[in-house]
N, C-alpha and C positions, 0 to 999 in steps of 0.2 A: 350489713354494716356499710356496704357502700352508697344505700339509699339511705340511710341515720345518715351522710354525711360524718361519718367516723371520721374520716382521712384527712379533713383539712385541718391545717395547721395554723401555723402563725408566719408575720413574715418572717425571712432570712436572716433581720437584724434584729429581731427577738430572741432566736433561739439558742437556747442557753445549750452550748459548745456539748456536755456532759448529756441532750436528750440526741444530738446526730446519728445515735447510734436505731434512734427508733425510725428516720425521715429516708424515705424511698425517694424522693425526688424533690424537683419546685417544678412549680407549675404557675406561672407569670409574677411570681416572686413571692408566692405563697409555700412552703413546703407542706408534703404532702406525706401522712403519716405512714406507715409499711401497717396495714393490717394484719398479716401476719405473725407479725409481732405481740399486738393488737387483743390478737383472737388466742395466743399462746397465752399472756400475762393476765388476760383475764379469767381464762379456767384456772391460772393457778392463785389469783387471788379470792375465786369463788372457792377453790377448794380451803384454801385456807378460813374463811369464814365463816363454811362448813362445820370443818372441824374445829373451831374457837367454839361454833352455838351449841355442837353436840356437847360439847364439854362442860355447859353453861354460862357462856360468858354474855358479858352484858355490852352489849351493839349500840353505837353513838353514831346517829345520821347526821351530816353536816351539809345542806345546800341552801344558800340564799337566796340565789338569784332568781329571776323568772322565769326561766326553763326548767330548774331544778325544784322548786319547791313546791308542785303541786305531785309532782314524783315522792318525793324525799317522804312527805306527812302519809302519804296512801299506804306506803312501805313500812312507818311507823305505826300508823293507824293499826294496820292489819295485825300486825307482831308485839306490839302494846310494847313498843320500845322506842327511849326518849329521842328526842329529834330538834332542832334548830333549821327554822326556814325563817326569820327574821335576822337580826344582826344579833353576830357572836355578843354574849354576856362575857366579859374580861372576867376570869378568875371562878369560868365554870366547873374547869375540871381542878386548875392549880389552887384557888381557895375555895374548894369545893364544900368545905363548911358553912361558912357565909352564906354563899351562894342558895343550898342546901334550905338554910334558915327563911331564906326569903320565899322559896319555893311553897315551905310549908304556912308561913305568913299568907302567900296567895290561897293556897287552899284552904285555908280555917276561916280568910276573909269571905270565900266564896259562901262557904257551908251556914256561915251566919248570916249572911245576905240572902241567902235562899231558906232557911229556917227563921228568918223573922227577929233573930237576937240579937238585930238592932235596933231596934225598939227603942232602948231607952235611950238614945244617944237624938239629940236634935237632926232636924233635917240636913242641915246645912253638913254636920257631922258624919251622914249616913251619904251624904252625896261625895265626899271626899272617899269615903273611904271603899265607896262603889267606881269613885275613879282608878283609885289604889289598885284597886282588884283589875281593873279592866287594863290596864297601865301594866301590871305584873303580870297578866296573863297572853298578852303580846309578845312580850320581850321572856319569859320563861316557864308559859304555855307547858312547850315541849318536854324541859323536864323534870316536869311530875314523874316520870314512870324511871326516871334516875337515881334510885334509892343511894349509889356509890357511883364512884369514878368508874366511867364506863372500863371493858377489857380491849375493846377493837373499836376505831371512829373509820367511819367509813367518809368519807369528800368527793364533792365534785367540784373541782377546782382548786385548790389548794393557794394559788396564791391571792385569791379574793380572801380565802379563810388562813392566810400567813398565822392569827394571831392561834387561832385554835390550833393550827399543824405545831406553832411554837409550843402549847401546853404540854401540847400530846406527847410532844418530842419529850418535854421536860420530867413528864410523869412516864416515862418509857410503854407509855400504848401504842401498842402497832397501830399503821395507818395504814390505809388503803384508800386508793383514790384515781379518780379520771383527772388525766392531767395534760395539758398541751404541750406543745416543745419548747413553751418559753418556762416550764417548772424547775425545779431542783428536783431530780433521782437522790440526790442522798439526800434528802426529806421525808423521803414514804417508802414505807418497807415495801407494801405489794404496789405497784407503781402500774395503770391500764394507760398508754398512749391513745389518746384521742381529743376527739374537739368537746372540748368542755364547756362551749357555750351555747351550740343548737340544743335545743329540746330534745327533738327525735334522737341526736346520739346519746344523753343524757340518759334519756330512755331506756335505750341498748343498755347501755353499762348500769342502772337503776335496775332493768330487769332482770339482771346475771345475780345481781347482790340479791334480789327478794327472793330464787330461787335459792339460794344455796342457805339463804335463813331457814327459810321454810325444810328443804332436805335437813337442814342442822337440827331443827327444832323435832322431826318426825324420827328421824336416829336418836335423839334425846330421848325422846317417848318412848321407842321399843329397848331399848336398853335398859330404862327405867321399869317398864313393863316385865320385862325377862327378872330383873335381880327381882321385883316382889314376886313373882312365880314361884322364884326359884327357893327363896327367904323360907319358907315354910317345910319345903322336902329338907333342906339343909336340919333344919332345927329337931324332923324326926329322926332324919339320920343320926345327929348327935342325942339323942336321947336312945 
C-alpha cells in the first residue's frame, strides 16, 4: 500500500471536515491517509461484495479516468460484468429503459453490419449507420452485459462520477468506492480511503474488488453445485 502510494491525499483545504477521521497527518500541506484504516474498510467492502456476488447480484464497474480504465474493463472483461471506462451515460441506471433501448439498438446495428443486412440500404445509408454503431459502442460498449439496474456499483473516484454516485443514491444501490479526503462519507456505503488518482493505488483497490468477485462467483458455484446434488436424494427420499 505504501508503494501504490495509497496514503496521499489532498491538500488541507480540500478536505472535506467529515473524511478527518481517515488523515493520520500533513506532510507539507498534503494530508496523508491512515492506512490502517485503509487496509480495515477495504476488507470489509470486499467482504461485502463477496457476499452481494454469492447471492447473484449484478456488479456496475465505474472508472474513467486514465489510471482507472484499463483496470476497470480487464475486471469487467474477465467477469462478463457491465462497466463504464468512457463518460457516464445520464440516465443509465435512473432511465434505465431508454438507455436499455439504445443498447439493444447497438447491438442489432452491429449484427447487421456484420451479417451483410445492410445490403439494401445505399451506401451513404450503411456508412451512417456504421457510424451509429461505432458512436453507440463508445459511449455504451460497456453495458451490453447490463441486462437490469445493477445490485452493487463499484467507483473509483466518486466525485469525477458525482452524477452516477447521484443515480445510485437515487435508485438505493450500495456503492463502494476509492475515495480521497476531499469525498462525502455519507455518499458511499462501503467507503476504501485512498488516493484515487495514481494507477498503482487504483490497482490495489481494483485488485481487492476482482478478488472478492471471483471468491463471490466460486461460492455461487459450490452452493449451486451442492443444492443440484442434493435435489435428487431429496426427491427419493420423498418418494
Amino acid at each position: 500500500m505504501m508503494e501504490a502510494g495509497v496514503f496521499y491525499g489532498r491538500k488541507k483545504s480540500k478536505t472535506n471536515p467529515k473524511m478527518k477521521q481517515f488523515v493520520l497527518g500533513n506532510r507539507g500541506g498534503i494530508e496523508l491517509i491512515n492506512l490502517q484504516k485503509s487496509e480495515e474498510l477495504v476488507k470489509e467492502a470486499a467482504a461485502f461484495v463477496k457476499e452481494k456476488v454469492k447471492n447473484g447480484a449484478l456488479v456496475l464497474l465505474v472508472g474513467t479516468a486514465a489510471g482507472s480504465e484499463e483496470g476497470v474493463k480487464k475486471i469487467a472483461e474477465k467477469f462478463s460484468v457491465p462497466y463504464v471506462t468512457m463518460r457516464w451515460v445520464g440516465g443509465a441506471i435512473t432511465n434505465f429503459g431508454n438507455i436499455s433501448k439504445r443498447v439493444e439498438h447497438m447491438v442489432k446495428l452491429r449484427t447487421d453490419i456484420a451479417s451483410g443486412a445492410l445490403g439494401k440500404y445505399t451506401k451513404k445509408e450503411r456508412l451512417e449507420m456504421e457510424r451509429e454503431m461505432e458512436r453507440l459502442t463508445i459511449l455504451m460498449g460497456g453495458l451490453e452485459n447490463m441486462p437490469r439496474t445493477p445490485d452493487v456499483m463499484i467507483v473509483v473516484d466518486p466525485i469525477l462520477h458525482k452524477t452516477a454516485v447521484a443515480e445510485a443514491i437515487v435508485k438505493k444501490i450500495p456503492i463502494v468506492a476509492l475515495a480521497n479526503v476531499d469525498a462525502n462519507p455519507d455518499d458511499i456505503d462501503y467507503l476504501v480511503p485512498g488516493n484515487d488518482k495514481a494507477k498503482r493505488s487504483i490497482e490495489w483497490f481494483l485488485g481487492k474488488m476482482d478478488e472478492a468477485i471471483d471468491e463471490g462467483l466460486k461460492e455461487k458455484a459450490k452452493a449451486m453445485a451442492a443444492a443440484a446434488a442434493a435435489a435428487p436424494k431429496a426427491e427419493v427420499a420423498k418418494a
